[in-house]
C-alpha positions in Angstrom: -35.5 -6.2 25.7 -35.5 -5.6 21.9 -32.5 -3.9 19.9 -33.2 -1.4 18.0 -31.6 -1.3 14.5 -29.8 2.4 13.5 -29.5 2.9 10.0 -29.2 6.9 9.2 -30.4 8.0 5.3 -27.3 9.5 4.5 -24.9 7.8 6.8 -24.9 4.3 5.9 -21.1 2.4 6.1 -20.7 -1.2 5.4 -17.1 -0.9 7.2 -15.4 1.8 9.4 -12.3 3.5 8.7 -9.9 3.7 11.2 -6.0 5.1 10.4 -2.9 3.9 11.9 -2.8 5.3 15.7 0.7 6.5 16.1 2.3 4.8 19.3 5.8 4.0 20.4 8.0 1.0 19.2 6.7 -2.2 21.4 8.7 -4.5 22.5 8.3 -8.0 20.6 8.1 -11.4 21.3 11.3 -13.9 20.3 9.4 -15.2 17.8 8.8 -12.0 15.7 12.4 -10.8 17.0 13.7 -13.9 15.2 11.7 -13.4 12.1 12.9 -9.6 12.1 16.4 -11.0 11.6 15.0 -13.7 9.1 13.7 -10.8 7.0 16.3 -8.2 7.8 18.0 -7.8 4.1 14.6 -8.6 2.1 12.5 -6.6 3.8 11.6 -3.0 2.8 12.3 -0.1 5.0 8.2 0.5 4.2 7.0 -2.3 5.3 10.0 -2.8 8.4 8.0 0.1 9.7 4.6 -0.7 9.3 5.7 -4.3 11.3 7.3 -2.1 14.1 4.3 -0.5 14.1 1.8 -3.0 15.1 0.4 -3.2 18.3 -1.3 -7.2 18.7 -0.1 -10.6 18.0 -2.9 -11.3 15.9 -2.1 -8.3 13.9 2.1 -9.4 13.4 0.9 -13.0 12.2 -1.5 -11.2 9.4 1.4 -9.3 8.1 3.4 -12.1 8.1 1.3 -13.6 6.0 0.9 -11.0 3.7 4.5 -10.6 3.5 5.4 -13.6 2.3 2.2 -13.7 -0.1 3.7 -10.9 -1.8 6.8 -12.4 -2.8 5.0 -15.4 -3.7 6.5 -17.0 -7.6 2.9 -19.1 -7.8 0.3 -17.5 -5.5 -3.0 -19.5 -5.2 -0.6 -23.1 -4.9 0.0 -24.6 -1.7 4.1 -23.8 -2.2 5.6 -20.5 -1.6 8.8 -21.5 -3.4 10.6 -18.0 -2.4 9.9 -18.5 1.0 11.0 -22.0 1.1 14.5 -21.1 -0.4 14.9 -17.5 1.5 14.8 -19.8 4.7 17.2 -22.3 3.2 19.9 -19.5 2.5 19.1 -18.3 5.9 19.9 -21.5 7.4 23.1 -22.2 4.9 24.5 -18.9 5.8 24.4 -19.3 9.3 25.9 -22.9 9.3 28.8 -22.5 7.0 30.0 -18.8 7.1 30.2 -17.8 11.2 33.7 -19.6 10.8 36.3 -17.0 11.7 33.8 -14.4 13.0 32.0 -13.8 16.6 28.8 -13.2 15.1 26.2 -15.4 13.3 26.4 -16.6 9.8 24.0 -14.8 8.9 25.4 -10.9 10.2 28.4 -11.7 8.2 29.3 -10.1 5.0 29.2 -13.2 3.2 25.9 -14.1 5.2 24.0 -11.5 3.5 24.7 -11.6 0.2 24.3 -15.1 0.1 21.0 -14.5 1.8 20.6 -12.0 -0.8 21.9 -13.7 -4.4 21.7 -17.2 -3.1 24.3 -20.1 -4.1 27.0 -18.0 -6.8 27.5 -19.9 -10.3 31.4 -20.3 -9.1 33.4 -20.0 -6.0 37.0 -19.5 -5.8 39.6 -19.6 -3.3 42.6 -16.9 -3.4 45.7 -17.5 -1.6 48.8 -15.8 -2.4 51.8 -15.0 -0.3 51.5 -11.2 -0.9 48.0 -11.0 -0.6 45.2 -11.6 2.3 42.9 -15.0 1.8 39.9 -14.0 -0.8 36.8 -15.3 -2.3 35.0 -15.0 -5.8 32.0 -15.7 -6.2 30.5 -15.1 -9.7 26.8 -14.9 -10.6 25.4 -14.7 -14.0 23.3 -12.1 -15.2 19.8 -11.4 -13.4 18.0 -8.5 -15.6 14.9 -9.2 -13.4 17.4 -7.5 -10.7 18.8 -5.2 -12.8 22.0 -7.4 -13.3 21.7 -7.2 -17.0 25.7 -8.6 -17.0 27.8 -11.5 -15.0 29.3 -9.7 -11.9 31.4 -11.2 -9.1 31.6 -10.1 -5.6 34.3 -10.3 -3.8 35.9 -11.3 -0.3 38.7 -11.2 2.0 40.0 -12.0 5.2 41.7 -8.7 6.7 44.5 -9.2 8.1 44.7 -12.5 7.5 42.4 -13.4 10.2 38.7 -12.9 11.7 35.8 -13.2 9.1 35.7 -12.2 5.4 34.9 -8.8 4.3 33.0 -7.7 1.4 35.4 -6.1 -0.9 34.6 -2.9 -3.2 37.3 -2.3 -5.4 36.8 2.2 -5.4 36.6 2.6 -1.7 38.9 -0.3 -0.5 41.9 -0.3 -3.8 43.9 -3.0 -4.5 46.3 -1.9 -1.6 44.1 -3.4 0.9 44.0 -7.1 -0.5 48.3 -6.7 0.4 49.1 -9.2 3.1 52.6 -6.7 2.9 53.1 -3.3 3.1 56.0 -3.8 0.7 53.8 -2.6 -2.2 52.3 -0.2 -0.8 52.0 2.6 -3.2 52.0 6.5 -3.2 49.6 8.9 -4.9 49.4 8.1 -9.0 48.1 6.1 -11.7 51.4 4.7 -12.7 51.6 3.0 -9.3 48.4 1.4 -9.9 49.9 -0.1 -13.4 53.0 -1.5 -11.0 50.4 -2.8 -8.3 48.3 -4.5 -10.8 51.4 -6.8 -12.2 52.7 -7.3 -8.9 49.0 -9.3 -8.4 48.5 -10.1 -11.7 51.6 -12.5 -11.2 50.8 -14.1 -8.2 47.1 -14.6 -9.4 45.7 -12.8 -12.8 41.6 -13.2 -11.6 42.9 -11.2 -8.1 44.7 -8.9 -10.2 40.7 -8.2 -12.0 38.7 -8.0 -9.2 40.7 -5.9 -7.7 39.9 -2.9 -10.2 36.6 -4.6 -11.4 33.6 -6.8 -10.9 32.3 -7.2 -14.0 33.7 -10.4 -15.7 36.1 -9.4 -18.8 36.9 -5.8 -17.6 40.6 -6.5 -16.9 43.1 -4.4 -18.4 46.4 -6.2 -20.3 49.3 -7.7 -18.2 51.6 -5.0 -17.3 54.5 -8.2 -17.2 53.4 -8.1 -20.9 53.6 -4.3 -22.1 50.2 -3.9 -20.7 48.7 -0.5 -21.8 50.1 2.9 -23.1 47.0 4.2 -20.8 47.6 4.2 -17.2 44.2 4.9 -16.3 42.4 1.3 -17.3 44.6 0.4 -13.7 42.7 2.6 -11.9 39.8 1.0 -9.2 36.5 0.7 -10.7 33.6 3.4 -9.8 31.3 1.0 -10.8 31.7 -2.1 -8.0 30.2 0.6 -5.5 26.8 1.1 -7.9 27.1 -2.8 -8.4 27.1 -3.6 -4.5 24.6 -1.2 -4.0 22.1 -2.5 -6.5 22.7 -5.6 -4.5 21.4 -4.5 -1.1 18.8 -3.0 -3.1 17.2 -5.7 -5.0 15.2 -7.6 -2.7 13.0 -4.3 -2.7 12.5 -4.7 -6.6 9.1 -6.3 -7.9 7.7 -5.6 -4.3 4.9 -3.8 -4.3 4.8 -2.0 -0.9 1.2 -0.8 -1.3 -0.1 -3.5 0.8 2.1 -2.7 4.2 1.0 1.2 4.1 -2.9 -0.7 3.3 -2.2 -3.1 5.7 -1.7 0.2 8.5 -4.3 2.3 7.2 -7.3 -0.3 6.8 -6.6 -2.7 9.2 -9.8 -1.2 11.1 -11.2 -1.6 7.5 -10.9 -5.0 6.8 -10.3 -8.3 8.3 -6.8 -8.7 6.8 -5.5 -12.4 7.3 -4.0 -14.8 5.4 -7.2 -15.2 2.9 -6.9 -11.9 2.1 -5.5 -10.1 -1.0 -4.5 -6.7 -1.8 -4.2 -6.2 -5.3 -3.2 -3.0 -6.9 -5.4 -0.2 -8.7 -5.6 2.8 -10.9 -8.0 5.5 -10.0 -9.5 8.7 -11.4 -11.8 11.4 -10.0 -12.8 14.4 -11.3 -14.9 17.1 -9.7 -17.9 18.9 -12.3 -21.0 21.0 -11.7 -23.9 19.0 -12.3 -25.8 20.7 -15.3 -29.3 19.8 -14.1 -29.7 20.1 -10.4 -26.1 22.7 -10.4 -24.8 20.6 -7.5 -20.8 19.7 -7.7 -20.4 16.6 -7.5 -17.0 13.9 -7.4 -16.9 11.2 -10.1 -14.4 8.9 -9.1 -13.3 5.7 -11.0 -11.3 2.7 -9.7 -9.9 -0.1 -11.6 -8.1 -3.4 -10.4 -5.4 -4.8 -11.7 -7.1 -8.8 -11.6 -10.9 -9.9 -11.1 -11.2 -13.3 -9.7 -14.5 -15.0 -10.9 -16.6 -17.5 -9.3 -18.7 -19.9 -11.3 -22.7 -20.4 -10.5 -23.5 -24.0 -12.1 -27.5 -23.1 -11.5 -27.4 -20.1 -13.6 -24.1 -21.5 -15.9 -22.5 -17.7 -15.8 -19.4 -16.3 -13.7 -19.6 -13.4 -11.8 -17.9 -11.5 -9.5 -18.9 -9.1 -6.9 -17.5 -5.9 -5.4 -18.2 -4.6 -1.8 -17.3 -0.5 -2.5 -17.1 1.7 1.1 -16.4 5.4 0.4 -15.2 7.9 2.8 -14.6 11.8 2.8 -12.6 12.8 5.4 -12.3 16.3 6.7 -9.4 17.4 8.9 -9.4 13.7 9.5 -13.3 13.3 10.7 -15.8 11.6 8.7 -18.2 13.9 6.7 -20.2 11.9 4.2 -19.6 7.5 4.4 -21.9 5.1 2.6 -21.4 1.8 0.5 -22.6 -0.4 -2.2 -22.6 -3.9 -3.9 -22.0 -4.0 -7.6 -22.7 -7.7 -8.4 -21.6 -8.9 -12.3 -22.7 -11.9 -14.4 -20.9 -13.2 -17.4 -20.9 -16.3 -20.2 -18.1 -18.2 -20.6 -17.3 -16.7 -24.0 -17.2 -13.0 -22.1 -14.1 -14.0 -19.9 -11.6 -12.7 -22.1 -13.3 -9.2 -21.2 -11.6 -9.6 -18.1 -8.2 -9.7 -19.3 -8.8 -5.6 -19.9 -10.6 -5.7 -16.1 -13.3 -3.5 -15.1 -13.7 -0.1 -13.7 -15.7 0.9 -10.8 -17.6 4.3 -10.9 -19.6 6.4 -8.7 -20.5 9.8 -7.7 -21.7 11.9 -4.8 -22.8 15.7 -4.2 -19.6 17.3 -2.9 -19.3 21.0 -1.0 -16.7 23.4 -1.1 -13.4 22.9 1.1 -10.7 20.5 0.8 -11.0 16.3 2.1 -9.0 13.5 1.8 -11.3 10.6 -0.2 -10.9 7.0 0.7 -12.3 3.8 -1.3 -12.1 0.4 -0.7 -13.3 -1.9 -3.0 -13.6 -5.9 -2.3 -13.7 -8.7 -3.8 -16.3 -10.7 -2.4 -15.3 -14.2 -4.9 -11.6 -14.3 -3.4 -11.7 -11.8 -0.4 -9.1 -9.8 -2.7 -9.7 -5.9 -1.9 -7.9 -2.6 -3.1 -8.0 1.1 -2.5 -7.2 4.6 -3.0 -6.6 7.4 -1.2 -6.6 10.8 -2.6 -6.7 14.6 -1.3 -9.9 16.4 -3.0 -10.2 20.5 -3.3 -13.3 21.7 -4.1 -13.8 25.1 -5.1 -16.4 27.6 -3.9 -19.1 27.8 -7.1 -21.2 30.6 -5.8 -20.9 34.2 -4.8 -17.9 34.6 -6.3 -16.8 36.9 -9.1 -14.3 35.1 -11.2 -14.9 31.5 -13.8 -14.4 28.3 -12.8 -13.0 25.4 -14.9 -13.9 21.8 -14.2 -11.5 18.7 -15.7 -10.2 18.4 -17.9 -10.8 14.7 -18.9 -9.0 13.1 -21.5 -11.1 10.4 -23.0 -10.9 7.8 -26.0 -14.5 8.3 -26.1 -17.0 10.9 -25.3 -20.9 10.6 -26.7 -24.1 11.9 -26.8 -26.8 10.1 -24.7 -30.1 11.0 -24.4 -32.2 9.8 -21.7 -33.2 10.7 -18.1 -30.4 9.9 -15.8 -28.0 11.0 -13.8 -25.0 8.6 -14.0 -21.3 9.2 -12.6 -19.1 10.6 -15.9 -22.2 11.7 -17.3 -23.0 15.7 -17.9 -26.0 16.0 -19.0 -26.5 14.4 -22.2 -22.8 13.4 -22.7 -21.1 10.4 -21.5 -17.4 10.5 -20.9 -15.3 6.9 -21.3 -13.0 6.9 -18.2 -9.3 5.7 -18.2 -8.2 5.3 -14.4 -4.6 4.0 -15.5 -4.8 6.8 -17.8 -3.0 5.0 -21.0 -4.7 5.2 -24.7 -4.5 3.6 -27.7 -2.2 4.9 -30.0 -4.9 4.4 -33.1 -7.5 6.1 -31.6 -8.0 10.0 -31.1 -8.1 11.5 -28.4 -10.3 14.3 -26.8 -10.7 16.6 -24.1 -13.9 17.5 -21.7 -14.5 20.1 -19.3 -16.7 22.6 -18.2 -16.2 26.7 -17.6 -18.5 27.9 -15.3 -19.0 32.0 -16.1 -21.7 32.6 -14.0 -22.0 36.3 -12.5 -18.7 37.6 -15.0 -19.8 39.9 -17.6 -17.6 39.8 -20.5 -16.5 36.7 -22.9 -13.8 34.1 -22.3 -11.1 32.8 -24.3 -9.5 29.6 -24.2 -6.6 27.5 -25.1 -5.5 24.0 -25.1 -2.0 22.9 -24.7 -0.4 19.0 -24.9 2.9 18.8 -24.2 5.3 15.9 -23.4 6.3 15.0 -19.9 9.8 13.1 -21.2 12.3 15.8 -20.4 13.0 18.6 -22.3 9.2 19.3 -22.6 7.9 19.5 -25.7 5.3 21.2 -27.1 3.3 19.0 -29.2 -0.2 20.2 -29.8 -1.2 23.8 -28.6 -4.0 25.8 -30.2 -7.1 28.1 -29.0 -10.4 27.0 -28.5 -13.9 28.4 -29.4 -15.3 31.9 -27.2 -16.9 31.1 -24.1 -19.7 33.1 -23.5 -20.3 35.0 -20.0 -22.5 34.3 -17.4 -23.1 30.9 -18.3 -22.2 26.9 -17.6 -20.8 25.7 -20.7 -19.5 22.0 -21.1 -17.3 21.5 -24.7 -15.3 18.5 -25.7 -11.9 20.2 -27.8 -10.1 17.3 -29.9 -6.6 16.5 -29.4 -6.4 13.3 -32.0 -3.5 10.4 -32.4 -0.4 10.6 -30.8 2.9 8.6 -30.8 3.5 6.5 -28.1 4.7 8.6 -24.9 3.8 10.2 -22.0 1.6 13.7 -21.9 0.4 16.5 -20.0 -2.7 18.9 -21.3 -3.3 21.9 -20.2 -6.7 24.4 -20.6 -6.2 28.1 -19.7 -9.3 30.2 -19.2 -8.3 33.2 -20.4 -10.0 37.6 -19.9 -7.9 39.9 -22.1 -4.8 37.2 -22.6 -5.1 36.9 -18.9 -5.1 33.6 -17.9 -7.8 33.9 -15.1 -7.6 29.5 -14.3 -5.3 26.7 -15.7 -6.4 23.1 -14.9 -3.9 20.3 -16.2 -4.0 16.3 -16.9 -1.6 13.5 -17.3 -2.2 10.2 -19.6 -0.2 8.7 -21.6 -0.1 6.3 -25.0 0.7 3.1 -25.4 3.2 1.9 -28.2 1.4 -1.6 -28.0 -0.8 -1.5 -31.7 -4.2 -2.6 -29.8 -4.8 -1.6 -25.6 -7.7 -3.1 -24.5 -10.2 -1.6 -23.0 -11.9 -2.1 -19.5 -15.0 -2.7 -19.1 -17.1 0.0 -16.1 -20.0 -1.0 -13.8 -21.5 1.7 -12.2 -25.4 2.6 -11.1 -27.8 4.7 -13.1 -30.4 7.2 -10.6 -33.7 8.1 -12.3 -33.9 11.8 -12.9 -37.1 11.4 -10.6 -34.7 10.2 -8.0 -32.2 13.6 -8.3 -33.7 14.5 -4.8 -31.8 12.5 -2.8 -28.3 14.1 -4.2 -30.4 17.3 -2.7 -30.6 15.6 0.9 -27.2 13.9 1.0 -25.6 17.8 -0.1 -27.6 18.5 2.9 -26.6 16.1 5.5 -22.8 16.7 4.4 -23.3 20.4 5.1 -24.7 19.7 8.5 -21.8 17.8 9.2 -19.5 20.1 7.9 -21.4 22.8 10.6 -23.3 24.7 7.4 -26.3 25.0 9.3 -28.4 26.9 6.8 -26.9 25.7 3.9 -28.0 21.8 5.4 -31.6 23.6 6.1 -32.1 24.6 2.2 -30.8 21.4 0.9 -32.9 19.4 2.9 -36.2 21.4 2.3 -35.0 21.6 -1.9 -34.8 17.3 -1.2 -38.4 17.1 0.8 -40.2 19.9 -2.1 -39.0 17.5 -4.7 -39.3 13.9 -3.2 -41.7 11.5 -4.5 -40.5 9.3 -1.7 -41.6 11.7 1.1 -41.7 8.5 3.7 -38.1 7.7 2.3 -37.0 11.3 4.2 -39.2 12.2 6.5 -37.5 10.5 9.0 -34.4 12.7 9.0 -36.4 16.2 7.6 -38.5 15.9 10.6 -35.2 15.6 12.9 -34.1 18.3 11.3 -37.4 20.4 11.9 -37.8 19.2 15.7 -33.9 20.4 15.8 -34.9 23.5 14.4 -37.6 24.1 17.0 -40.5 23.6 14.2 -42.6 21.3 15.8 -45.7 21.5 14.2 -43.9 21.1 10.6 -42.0 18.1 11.8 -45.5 16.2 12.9 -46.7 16.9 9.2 -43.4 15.3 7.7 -42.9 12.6 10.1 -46.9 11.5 9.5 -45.6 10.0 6.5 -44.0 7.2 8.3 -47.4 6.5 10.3 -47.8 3.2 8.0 -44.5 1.9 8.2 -44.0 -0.6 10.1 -40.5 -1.0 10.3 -40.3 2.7 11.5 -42.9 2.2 13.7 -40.6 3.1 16.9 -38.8 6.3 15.0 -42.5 7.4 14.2 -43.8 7.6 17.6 -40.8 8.9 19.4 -40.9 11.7 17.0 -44.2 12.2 17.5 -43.7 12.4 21.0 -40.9 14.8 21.1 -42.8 17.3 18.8 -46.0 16.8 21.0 -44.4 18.0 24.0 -42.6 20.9 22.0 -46.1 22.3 21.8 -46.8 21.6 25.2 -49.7 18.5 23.8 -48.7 16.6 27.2 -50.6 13.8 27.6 -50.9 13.3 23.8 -46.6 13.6 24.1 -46.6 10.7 26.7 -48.8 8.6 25.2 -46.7 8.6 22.1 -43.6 7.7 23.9 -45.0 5.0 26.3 -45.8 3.2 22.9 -42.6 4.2 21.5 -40.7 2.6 24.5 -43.2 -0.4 24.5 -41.1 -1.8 21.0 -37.5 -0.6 22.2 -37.4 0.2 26.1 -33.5 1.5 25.8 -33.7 4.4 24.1 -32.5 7.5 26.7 -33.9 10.3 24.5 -37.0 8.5 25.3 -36.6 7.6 28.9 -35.5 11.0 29.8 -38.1 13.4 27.7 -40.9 11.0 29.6 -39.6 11.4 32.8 -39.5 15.2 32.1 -42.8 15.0 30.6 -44.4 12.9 34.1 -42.4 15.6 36.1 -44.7 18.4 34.5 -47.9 16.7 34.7 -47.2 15.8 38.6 -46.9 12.0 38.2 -43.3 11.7 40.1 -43.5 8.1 40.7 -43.5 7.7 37.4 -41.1 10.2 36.3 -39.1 8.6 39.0 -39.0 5.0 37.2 -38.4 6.5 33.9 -35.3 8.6 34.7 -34.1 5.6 36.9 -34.2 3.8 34.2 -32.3 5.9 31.9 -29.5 6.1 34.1 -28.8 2.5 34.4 -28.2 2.5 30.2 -25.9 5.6 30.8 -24.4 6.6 34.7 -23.0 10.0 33.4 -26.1 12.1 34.0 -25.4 15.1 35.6 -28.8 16.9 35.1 -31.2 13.8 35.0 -29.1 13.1 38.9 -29.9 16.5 39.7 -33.8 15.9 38.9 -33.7 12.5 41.1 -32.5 13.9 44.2 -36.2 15.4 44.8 -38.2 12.3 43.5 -39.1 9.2 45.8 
């Protein structure tokens, strides 16, 4: 039996996208119980759920992996040297600090912060006849952290017994480090002064971390005159931000992207421990086409790192990207297909990479609102990254009001004359794309966009606003831009020029009257380095001559979308313009026969009549259309050579057995619908027929 390969014109995905099935919390192992605990105060509450999540072993390892990888000091070397001291505070914690408690080391107070900050530049003892046992430990500055100052944290055994407690000088007060009550103090900040001496005589660093946990905050002695101002006595607001930027800093400098990827594409991608997720900017913009007046969605992705590989035989690096796009609708599938874009470079063009490279494409888009997905990976280090973004596109016929496409802000937009169609490219004018949408502060800046005035009678205005996003907004450039005529599709670049450093918005208005009729709006900003470089792009030219196929894939993604006859006139605009007619007549003549058209779909599919490698799609066609007109015998000719190359095909087994039925030859309709049924039980009507044939 031969397999038959499927491989649909405007349908073709390299990988399938699956999302993250919802499902309750499963029960885990002891293993991935244990490393739950192991990870408990490093691991984000993003990624803690993406782990409950997961529904396989196989799946808990991989993120495992790809946990640790992240917090990796020196990935690509055999030593994770974060991982190899997180489990050796793990360990210390829960050998020497369960003393005194009924829990594990690690649960304790002093467990987890040590778990947390690791060994403390000090530790000191505190023992004092008035007040409860303590600890000090002091850690120098960490402005990695956010510690951009020493700062202690404190303990102490409550009541005198049991384990030590963390101590926060605001919500605990000095009164609770008493080991007597005879101190105890009423409401007002003159009784703190009092308190503060009373410890600051037994032990003067007590007496400090009682109010404070920032080394050198302590007020004067009160023993000594102390201060005039009672309020430098009062407990510290500050320890509860400090202790609270503690629990929080694990999360810093992780970059939880990977965990939400990880749940999204693991039906993507084979995510193990070779592979990488690595971070991107994107940008997508949605224009009318100014030559075949299809919309269609420019997108642009950008890596933060390209890993190379080196080809002695040709003495060049290259890398290669896999790209799989998907647009979702209502969470089905409407339009999938990927590419390769391979790259080859000389040694003395590695620094290019250093700026990286952008990926861009394009496709014909419809109106209605998607969700657009693209993975890109890797192929030289399995590394892979992706974006996800919601896409609206707007009706752009039959209606009576203008439409504005962008605006893109660009360091570079140009004239460029010749026949293609390329994504960022509107008819003769290139546009340079930013996906991480920062400039150089030397070079000026410009706008692009296009005001579509079909069917509205009367001239536009327009206007041009940049403002910054740093609050309060400001107003920095805002001034009006040339007439746009009526009832036409006009593209205009409008200069916006150097700016300082900073973050922006712009803003274009299309304007009837001083009515604004459509605002579209843009964020980029300007980098206060003197010299950004700039990424290179790869992306694939099509031929002018080739702008039919845009026609036919606007057409398949209206069928899917249920547009019936808007599919219908796509497809015949595709077939009227092809050069390639065997290249579509495959999927027009499907289309026809669907349609009921069966003696235009044996014209179209005749073009396939030499192709080999089509020969079984040819002749089941054929047959199909020859029995829609009744051609019988000619119809199961066809089909018996059709299921002499691939004898699995049901279509085929089931219009032949139909097609033997008419013609009286039930032995063989018999064997043929048999046939069918054992490839697929579920046959209610094909059953039906069998019950009267021998």
């Amino acid at each position: 039996m031969k397999s038959r390969s499927f491989n649909p014109l405007f349908v073709v995905s390299l990988l399938l996208f699956s999302s993250l099935l919802s499902a309750e919390e499963l029960p885990l192992a002891p293993r991935y119980s244990e490393w739950v605990n192991l990870t408990k105060y490093i691991i984000t509450p993003k990624e803690k759920s993406v782990f409950k999540g997961l529904r396989s072993d196989r799946e808990r390892d991989d993120f495992i992996e790809l946990f640790w990888q992240q917090r990796d000091p020196t990935p690509g070397t055999l030593q994770n040297e974060y991982k190899e001291e997180h489990l050796r505070r793990f360990a210390y914690a829960n050998k020497y600090f369960q003393n005194g408690s009924s829990r594990e080391g690690w649960k304790t107070d002093r467990g987890r912060m040590y778990i947390i900050l690791g060994e403390p530049e000090n530790r000191e003892t505190i023992d004092g006849s008035i007040l409860y046992p303590m600890e000090v430990w002091t850690y120098r500055s960490q402005p990695r952290l956010g510690f951009k100052t020493d700062f202690r944290v404190v303990f102490y055994r409550k009541g005198g017994v049991g384990e030590y407690r963390i101590y926060d000088p605001f919500a605990d007060g000095p009164n609770s480090l008493l080991a007597t009550d005879s101190l105890s103090i009423p409401a007002g900040v003159d009784d703190y002064k009092a308190l503060y001496g009373k410890i600051f005589a037994v032990n003067p660093l007590a007496a400090e971390v009682s109010l404070s946990l920032i080394p050198g905050s302590a007020p004067p002695d009160p023993n000594d005159g102390g201060s005039s101002n009672p309020t430098i006595y009062l407990p510290k607001t500050q320890g509860s931000f400090l202790l609270a930027d503690i629990e929080a800093s694990p999360y810093k400098r992780v970059k939880t992207t990977y965990a939400t990827n990880f749940a999204d594409l693991k039906g993507v991608v084979d995510v193990n421990v070779a592979m990488e997720y690595v971070e991107c900017a994107s940008e997508t913009v949605v224009f009318q086409d100014p030559v075949t007046g299809l919309l269609f969605l420019h997108f642009a992705v950008q890596p933060e790192k390209v890993s190379v590989d080196y080809v002695p035989e040709r003495g060049e690096y290259y890398f290669a990207f896999q790209m799989s796009v998907s647009l979702q609708k209502e969470g089905d599938p409407v339009y999938q297909y990927s590419r390769t874009f391979p790259f080859f470079l000389e040694k003395r063009d590695l620094e290019r990479l250093s700026a990286g490279f952008a990926i861009e494409d394009m496709f014909p888009v419809l109106p209605g609102k998607y969700v657009l997905t693209v993975l890109i990976r890797n192929t030289v280090k399995e590394e892979f990254s992706s974006f996800e973004r919601e896409i609206t596109v707007e009706e752009n016929e039959g209606r009576g009001f203008p439409r504005l496409y962008g605006p893109l802000v660009s360091s570079e937009i140009a004239k460029k004359v010749d026949d293609n169609l390329q994504p960022f490219r509107f008819g003769e004018t290139s546009v340079k794309t930013a996906p991480k949408g920062e400039f150089d502060r030397s070079k000026p800046l410009a706008v692009f966009f296009c005001a579509d005035t079909k069917g509205f009678d009367s001239p536009l205005s327009a206007t041009m606003t940049v403002q910054e996003q740093a609050a309060p907004l400001k107003v920095v450039k805002s001034f009006p831009l040339e007439e746009i005529p009526p009832d036409s599709l006009v593209y205009r670049k409008a200069l916006i020029g150097t700016l300082p450093p900073g973050s922006y918005r712009v803003s274009l208005s299309l304007l009837s009257k001083g009515i604004p009729l459509q605002v579209k709006e843009s964020s980029f900003s300007v980098s206060s380095k003197k010299s950004l470089p700039e990424p290179g792009s790869l992306s694939k030219m099509v031929p002018m001559t080739k702008s039919y196929f845009f026609y036919f894939i606007a057409g398949g993604l209206a069928k899917s979308l249920g547009e019936e006859e808007r599919g219908k006139h796509l497809m015949k605009k595709a077939w009227d313009l092809s050069s390639d007619k065997a290249g579509l007549s495959e999927e027009y003549g499907r289309i026809l026969l669907d349609e009921g058209n069966g003696e235009r779909a044996l014209e179209v599919i005749e073009h396939l009549s030499g192709v080999e490698a089509k020969r079984f799609d040819y002749l089941s066609l054929k047959g199909r259309c020859l029995a829609l007109l009744s051609r019988d015998q000619e119809a199961i000719t066809s089909l018996l050579e059709a299921n002499k190359i691939y004898n699995s095909d049901i279509l085929v087994l089931n219009t032949l057995g139909r097609l033997f039925l008419k013609v009286g030859e039930r032995e063989e309709a018999a064997k043929a619908l048999r046939s069918s049924l054992k490839l697929k039980k579920e046959q209610p009507l094909i059953e039906e027929l069998l019950k009267d044939l021998p």
